[in-house]
Structures are given as C-alpha cells and as structure tokens.
C-alpha positions in Angstrom: -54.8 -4.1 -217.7 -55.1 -8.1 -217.8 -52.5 -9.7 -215.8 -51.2 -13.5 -215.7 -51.2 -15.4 -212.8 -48.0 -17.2 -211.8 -47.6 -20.4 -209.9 -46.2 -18.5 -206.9 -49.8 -16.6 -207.0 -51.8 -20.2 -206.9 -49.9 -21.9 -204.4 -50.1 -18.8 -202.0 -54.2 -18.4 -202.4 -54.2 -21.9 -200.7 -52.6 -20.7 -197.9 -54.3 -20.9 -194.6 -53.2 -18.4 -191.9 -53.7 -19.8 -188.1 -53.7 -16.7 -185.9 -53.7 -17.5 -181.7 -55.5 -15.2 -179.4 -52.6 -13.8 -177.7 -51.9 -12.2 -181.0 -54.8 -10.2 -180.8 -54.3 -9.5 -177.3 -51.2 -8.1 -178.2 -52.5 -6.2 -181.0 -55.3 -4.9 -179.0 -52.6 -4.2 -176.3 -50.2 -2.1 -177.9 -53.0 0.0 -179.9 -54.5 0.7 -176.5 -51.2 2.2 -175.5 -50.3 4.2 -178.1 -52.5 5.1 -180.4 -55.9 4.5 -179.0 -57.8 8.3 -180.0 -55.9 9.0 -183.1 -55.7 7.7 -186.8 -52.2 6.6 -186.5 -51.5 2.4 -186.7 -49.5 0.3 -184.7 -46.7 -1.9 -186.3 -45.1 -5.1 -184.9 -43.5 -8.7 -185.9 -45.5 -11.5 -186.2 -43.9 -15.2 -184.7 -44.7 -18.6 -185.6 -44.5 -21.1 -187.9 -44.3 -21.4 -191.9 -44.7 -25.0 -193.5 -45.6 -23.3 -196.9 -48.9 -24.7 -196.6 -50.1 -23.0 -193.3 -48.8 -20.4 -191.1 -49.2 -20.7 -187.6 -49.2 -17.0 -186.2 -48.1 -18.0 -182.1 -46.8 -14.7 -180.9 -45.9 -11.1 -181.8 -44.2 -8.2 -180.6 -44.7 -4.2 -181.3 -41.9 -2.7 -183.5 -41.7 1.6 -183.1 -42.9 2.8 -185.9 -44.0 6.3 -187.3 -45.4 8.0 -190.8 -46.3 10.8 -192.1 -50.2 11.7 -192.0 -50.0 14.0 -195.1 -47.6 11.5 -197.2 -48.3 8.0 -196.6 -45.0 6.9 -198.3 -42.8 8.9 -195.5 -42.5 6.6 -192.7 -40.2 5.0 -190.5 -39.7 1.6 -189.1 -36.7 1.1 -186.5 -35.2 -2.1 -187.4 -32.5 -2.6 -185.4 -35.1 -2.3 -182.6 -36.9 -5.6 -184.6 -33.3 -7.6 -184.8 -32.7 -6.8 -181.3 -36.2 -8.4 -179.6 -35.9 -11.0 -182.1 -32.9 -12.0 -181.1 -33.8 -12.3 -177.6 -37.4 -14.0 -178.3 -35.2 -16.7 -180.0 -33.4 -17.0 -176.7 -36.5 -17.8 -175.2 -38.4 -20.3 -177.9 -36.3 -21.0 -181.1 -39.2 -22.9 -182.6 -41.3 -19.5 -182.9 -39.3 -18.4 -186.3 -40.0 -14.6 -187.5 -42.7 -15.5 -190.4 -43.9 -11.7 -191.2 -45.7 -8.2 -189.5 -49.0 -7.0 -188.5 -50.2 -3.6 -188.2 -53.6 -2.4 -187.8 -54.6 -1.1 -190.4 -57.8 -0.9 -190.8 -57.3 -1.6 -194.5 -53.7 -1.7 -196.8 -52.0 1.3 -196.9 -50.0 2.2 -200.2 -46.2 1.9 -197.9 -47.0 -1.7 -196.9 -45.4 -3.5 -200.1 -42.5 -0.9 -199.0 -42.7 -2.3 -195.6 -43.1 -5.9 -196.8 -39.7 -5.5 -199.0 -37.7 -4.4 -195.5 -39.3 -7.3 -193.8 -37.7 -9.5 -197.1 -33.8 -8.7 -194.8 -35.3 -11.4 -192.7 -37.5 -13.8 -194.3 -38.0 -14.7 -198.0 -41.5 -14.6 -197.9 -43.1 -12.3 -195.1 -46.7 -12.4 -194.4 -49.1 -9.4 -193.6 -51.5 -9.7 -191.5 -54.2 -6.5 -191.0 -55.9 -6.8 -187.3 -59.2 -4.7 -187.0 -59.0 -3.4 -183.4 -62.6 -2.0 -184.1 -65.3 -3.5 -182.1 -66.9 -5.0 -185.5 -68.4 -8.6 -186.2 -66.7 -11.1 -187.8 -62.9 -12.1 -187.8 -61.0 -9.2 -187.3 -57.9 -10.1 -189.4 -57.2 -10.3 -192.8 -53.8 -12.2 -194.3 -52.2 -10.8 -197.2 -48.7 -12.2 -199.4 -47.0 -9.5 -201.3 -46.1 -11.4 -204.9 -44.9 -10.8 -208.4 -48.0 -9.3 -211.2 -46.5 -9.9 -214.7 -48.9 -8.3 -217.1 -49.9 -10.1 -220.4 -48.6 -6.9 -222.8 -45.0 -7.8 -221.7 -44.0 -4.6 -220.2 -42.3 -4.9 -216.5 -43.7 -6.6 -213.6 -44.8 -4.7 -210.3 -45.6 -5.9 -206.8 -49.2 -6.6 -205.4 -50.6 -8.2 -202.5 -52.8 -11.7 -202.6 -55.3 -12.4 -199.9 -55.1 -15.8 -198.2 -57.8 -17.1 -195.9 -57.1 -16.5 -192.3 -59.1 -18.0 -189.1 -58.5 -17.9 -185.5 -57.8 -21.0 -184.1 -57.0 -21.5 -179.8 -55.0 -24.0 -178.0 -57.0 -25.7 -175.1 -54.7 -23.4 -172.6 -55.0 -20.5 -174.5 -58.8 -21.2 -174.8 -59.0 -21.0 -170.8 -56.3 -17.8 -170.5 -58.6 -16.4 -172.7 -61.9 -16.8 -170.8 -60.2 -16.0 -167.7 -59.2 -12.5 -168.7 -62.8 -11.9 -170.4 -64.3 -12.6 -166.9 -62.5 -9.3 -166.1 -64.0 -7.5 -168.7 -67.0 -6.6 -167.9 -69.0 -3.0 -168.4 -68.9 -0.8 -165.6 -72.5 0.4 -165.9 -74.4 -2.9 -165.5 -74.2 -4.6 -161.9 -72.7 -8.1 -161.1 -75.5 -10.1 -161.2 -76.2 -8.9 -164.9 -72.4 -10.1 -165.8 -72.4 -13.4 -164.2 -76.1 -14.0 -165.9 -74.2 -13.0 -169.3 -71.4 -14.8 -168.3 -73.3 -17.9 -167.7 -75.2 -17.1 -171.2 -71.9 -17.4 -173.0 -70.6 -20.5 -171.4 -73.6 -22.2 -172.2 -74.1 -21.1 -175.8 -70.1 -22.5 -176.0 -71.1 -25.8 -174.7 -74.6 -26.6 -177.0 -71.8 -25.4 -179.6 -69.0 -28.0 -178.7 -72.0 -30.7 -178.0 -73.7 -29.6 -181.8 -70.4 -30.6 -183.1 -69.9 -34.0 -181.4 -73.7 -34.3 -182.3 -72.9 -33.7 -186.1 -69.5 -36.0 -186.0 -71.2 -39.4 -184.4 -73.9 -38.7 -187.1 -71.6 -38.4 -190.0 -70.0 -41.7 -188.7 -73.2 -44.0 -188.8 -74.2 -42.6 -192.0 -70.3 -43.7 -193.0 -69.2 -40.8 -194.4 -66.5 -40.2 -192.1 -64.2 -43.2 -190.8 -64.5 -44.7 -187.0 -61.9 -43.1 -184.9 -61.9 -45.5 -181.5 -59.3 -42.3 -179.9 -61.9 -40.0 -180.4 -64.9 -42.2 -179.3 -63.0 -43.1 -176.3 -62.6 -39.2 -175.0 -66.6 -39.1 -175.9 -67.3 -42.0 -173.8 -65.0 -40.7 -170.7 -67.1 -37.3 -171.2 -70.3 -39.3 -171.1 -69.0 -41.5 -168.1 -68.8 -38.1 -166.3 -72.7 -37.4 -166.1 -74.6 -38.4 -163.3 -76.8 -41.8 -162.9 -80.5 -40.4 -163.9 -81.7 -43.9 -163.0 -84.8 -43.2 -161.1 -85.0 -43.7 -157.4 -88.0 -47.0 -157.5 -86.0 -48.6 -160.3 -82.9 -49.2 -158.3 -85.2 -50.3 -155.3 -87.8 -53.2 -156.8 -89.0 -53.9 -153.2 -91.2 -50.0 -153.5 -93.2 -50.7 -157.1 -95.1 -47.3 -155.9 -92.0 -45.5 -155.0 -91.7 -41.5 -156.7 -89.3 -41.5 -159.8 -87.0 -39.0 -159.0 -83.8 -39.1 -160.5 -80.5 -37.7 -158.8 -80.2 -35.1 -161.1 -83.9 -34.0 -160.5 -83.9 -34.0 -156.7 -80.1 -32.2 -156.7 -81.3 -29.6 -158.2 -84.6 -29.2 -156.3 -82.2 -29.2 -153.2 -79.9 -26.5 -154.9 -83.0 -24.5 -155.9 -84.6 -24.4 -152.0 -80.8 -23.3 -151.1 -81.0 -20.3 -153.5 -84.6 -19.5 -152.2 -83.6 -19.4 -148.6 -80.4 -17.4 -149.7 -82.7 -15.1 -151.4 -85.3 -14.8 -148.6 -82.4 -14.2 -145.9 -81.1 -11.6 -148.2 -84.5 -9.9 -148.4 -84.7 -9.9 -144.5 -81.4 -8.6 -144.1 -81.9 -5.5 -146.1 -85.4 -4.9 -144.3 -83.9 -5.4 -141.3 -81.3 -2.4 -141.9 -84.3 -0.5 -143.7 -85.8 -0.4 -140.7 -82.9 0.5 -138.6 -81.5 3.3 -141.1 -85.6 4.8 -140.2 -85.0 4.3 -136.0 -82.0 6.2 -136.5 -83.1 8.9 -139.1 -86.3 8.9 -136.8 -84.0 9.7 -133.9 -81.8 12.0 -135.4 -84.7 14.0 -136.7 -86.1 13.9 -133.0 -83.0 14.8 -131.5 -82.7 17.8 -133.9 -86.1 19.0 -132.8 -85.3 19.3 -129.2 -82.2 20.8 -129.7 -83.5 23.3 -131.8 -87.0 23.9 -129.7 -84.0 24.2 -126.5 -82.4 27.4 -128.4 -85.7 28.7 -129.3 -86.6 28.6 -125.5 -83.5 29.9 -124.4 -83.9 32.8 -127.4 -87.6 33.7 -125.9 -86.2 33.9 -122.4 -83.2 36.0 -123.4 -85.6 38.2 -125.4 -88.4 38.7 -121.9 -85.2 39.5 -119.3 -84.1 42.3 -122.1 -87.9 43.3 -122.0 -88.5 43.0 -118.3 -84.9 44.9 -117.4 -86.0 47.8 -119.9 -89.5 48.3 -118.0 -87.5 48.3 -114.7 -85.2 51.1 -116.2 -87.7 53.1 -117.6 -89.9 52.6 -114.4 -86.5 53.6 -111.9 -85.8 56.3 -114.3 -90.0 57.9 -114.3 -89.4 57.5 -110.1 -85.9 59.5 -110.1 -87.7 62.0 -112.5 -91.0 62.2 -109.8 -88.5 62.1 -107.1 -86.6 65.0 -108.3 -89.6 67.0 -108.8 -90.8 67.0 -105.7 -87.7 67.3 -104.2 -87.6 71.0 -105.9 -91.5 72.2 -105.7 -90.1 71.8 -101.8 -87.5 74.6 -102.2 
C-alpha cells in the first residue's frame, strides 16, 4: 500500500550514526557470555550523544533480557535493572546521555518497535542499533529509527523502522586500546613468528592507508579543490621532520668526490640485517648443539640399557647351569647310594 513520507522520515535518513569500538567490544563481550552457542540475542543500552544530526554511540551496557523462541512477541526486558546502571553511569560521566539500545540481532525482529516504545520512558527518540557478532566482512552494524508510516488511503498510521547510515569511527586512544588487545588475539594453531609476521602485515597495510590519504589531501590542495589548512600542514611537516637524513655519506663530506653513497637509512638497516643473521645463525647452532647432546645422551641411555639387560641375562644363564650342575650331582649321588646299596645286600 503506498505510503507518504513525513518530514520526521527525511530528516532522520540523514542521520549519521558514530559507533566507537568499545561498543562492539561490549557487544562482542556480553554475547560471549551468555549466549554464545545458542540462537538467543543479547540486549543492552546504548550511551552517547544526540545533536539530531549525528549520534555519537560512546558506551553501552547489557540490560537482562529474555523471549520466547516459539512467540517472538513474549519477551521480557528488566527495566528497573536499565534505570538503575543508568543512574550510576551518569554518576560517572553525565555527558554520555542514554540515546537508544542494541541487541544483536542478526536482523529486526518483529518485538523491536515494542522494545523501541519502552525505551520512549526515557528518551523521545531512541535509536536501534543491530550489531552482527558473526565473523562477516563489512561493518557489522546497522542503525535503525522507529517513526510514524501514514498511508495515502487515509486509514490509521502504524510504526516502522527507517535505516540511517552508520560507520565506525575511533578516537586516537581508543585506536591504540584497540590494537593493543588484538595483539592478544591471536589463533592458537599458528606459531609466533606467523602472528608477529601478520601483525607486522596489518600495521603496515594501516600506515600505506593513513599515508594514501595524506597523499590524496596535499593533492587535492594544489589542484585547489580543497582550501589550505597551515594546522594540518604543520602536523605533516613535524611528521616529515621525524624521518631520518637520507643525505648520502660523500655529499656531506666534499673533500672524498669518490666516497660510497650510502645513506643512513641504507647502512642502518644493513647493520640491523647482519644483527638478525647472526641472531639467526646463533640460533641454528644452539639447537644443533642440543641435537647433538639429546643423541650422547639417548646414545648413552640406550648403551646403558644394553648392559644392564646383557648383566641379567648372564646372571639368568648362570642361575639356569648351577640348577643344571646341582641336578647331575643329585642324580649322580643318588645312582652311587643305589650301587652302594646293592652291593651292600649281594654281600648278605
């Protein structure tokens, strides 16, 4: 059925929701906890900002909630639990207002207009915002506004949600929390060298990012399309003023015209390379070094083994040839009584 679209509706759809990282971490967190296994979706309050413009999505905490698997409309949220932490996170920062809930969906569920008109008690407006928690590519969140649909026959208006843009967006502290914590993370099944390598991957694919960028900005301001900013050419030039001197070696010494142009930078890392050699090489010598010493000993072991066992077999064989020689002497003392006894009666 057509439908008419209100000014509420077009101001919302340019609406750009900011979410931080520690939001997803949170997210991510809390679904680990308690529902990590099963279909069920976790449920929690969303803190930030709200200029009506953007929404700045700085913090959230996990609300109990519970519904039915069979009936999607029987649920239940405990929201004196939600006044209760609010009430304290405003204790802590009163800038970070209550500006809407999160659950993880993966997708909207038919109770989450319901939930969005409790979450009205609070806040005129609330925002929902669906975190993925899957392991899938892309931005895992999706920002939704619940609003009025007033149809163009004139019967009664119903509730609907409108999709805003979202993006996730890091301060330079969160930034470094965050790469902090994914050093951590790491699978268990490939060694340490393969995560540093990887690790070392990613932190240079960031930086040929960030440098692409500056790259694209100075060009956009010589071709005049964007105006000169001297704050932000002054933080490129104290980045710049960073680097090394690559002046080569014969041009900062004119009395050697015949000298070898090495820069700084070349011979520093010809001197950090022959370090990592001879690391290497002492490495290698170490572990043949206790190769060969695990063999001595194994060797010995093995040797030591031997005798012990060619000892019992000895003592065995001489064990076995007393028994032998102290049967013969029985059955030869026994054959002399018998011969003895003989002649003893042939006398009689």
């Amino acid at each position: 059925m057509p439908t008419a679209t209100t000014q509420e509706t077009i101001e919302l759809a340019s609406t750009l929701v900011t979410v931080h990282p520690l939001v997803l971490l949170s997210v991510a967190d809390s679904y680990n906890r308690s529902a990590a296994g099963t279909k069920r979706r976790v449920v929690g309050v969303l803190l930030g900002q709200n200029n009506g413009k953007t929404v700045n999505v700085a913090n959230s905490f996990a609300v109990p909630f519970e519904e039915d698997e069979r009936d999607p409309n029987v649920w239940f949220l405990d929201h004196n639990f939600v006044e209760s932490m609010y009430d304290m996170y405003r204790k802590i920062n009163a800038k970070e207002k209550m500006i809407g809930w999160y659950h993880s969906g993966p997708k909207l569920k038919s109770s989450d207009l319901a939930i969005s008109e409790l979450f009205k008690r609070w806040i005129p407006n609330p925002v929902l915002l669906v975190v993925d928690v899957r392991p899938t590519p892309g931005i895992p969140t999706e920002a939704y506004f619940s609003v009025d649909e007033i149809k163009d026959d004139g019967t009664s208006t119903s509730r609907t949600f409108v999709h805003v843009s979202s993006t996730i967006e890091a301060e330079e502290a969160e930034e470094i929390g965050v790469e902090h914590l994914l050093r951590d993370v790491r699978d268990q099944s490939v060694g340490s060298l393969s995560t540093k390598i990887a690790d070392q991957l990613r932190s240079l694919q960031g930086l040929s990012a960030r440098l692409g960028e500056i790259s694209t900005y100075l060009e956009a301001v010589l071709k005049g399309e964007l105006p000169v900013n001297h704050a932000i050419l002054g933080e490129l030039q104290d980045i710049f003023n960073l680097l090394p001197n690559l002046t080569p070696a014969d041009a900062l010494n004119a009395t050697k015209p015949n000298a070898a142009k090495e820069t700084e930078l070349s011979k520093a890392f010809r001197t950090n390379m022959h370090d990592s050699l001879m690391t290497i090489y002492l490495s290698s010598l170490v572990r043949a070094v206790m190769a060969l010493h695990d063999l001595i000993d194994n060797r010995k072991e093995q040797g030591l083994a031997k005798l012990a066992g060619d000892a019992d077999r000895a003592k065995e064989s001489a064990a076995i040839e007393a028994d032998i020689a102290k049967e013969a002497q029985e059955s030869k003392d026994k054959a002399a009584k018998e011969k003895q006894a003989k002649e003893d009666k042939g006398k009689k």
